[in-house]
C-alpha positions in Angstrom: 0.0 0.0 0.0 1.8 3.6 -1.1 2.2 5.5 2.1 0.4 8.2 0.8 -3.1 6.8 1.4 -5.8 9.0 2.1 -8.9 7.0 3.5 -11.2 10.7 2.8 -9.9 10.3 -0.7 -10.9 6.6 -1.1 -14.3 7.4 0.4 -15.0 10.5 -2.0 -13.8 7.9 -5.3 -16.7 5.6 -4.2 -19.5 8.5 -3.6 -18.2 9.4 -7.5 -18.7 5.8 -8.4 -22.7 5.9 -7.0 -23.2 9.1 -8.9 -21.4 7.6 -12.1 -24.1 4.3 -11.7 -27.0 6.5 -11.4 -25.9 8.5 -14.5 -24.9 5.5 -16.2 -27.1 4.8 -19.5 -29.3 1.5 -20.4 -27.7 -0.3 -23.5 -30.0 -1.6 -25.8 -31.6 -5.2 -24.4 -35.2 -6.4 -23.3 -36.2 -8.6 -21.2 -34.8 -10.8 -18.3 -31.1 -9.7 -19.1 -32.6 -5.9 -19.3 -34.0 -6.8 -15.8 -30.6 -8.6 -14.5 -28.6 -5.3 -15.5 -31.2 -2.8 -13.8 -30.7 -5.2 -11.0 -26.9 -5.0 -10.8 -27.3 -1.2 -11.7 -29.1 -1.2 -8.0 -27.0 -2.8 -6.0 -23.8 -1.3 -7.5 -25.5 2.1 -6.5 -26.3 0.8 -3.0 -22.7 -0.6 -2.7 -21.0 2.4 -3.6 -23.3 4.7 -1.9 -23.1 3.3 1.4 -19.0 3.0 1.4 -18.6 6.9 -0.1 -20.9 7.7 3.0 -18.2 6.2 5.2 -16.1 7.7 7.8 -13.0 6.5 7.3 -10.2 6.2 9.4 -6.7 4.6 9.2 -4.8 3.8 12.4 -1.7 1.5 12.8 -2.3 0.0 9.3 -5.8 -0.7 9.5 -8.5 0.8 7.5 -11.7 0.8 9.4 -15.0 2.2 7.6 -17.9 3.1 10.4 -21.5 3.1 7.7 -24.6 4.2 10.1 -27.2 1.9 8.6 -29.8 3.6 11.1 -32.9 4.7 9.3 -33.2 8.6 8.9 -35.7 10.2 11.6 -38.8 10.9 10.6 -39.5 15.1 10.4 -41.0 16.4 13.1 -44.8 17.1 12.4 -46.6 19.7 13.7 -49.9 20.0 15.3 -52.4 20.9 13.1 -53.8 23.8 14.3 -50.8 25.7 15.0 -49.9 28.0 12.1 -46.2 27.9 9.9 
């Protein structure tokens, strides 16, 4: 491993990689093998996502990536009589 690694770096390279799969275009196929790409579109996306929302750290030689998986909190609602 060069001994310039930047974990931030790493993490940032795989948030590019999400966007790039979302931006990425269908090539021309039907059917199941349309519906096997779309599927491996998904989970490429979801892979990359969730490691280029990483905190990364490196310490002593090893790379440790801390993903919250926690569902977002709901917004707050507000009463309905009380005005904006």
């Amino acid at each position: 491993m060069p001994e310039a690694f930047d974990p931030a770096a790493m993490v940032a390279r795989f948030r590019e990689r999400a966007a790039a799969v979302r931006r990425r275009g269908m090539p021309p196929v039907e059917g199941a093998e349309r519906r096997r790409i779309v599927e491996q579109m998904e989970l490429d996306y979801m892979d990359f996502a969730m490691v280029g929302d990483a905190d990364a750290t490196l310490a002593e030689g090893i790379l440790t990536l801390t993903i919250d998986l926690r569902p977002s909190p709901a917004p707050a609602s507000r009463p309905v009589d009380q005005p904006e």
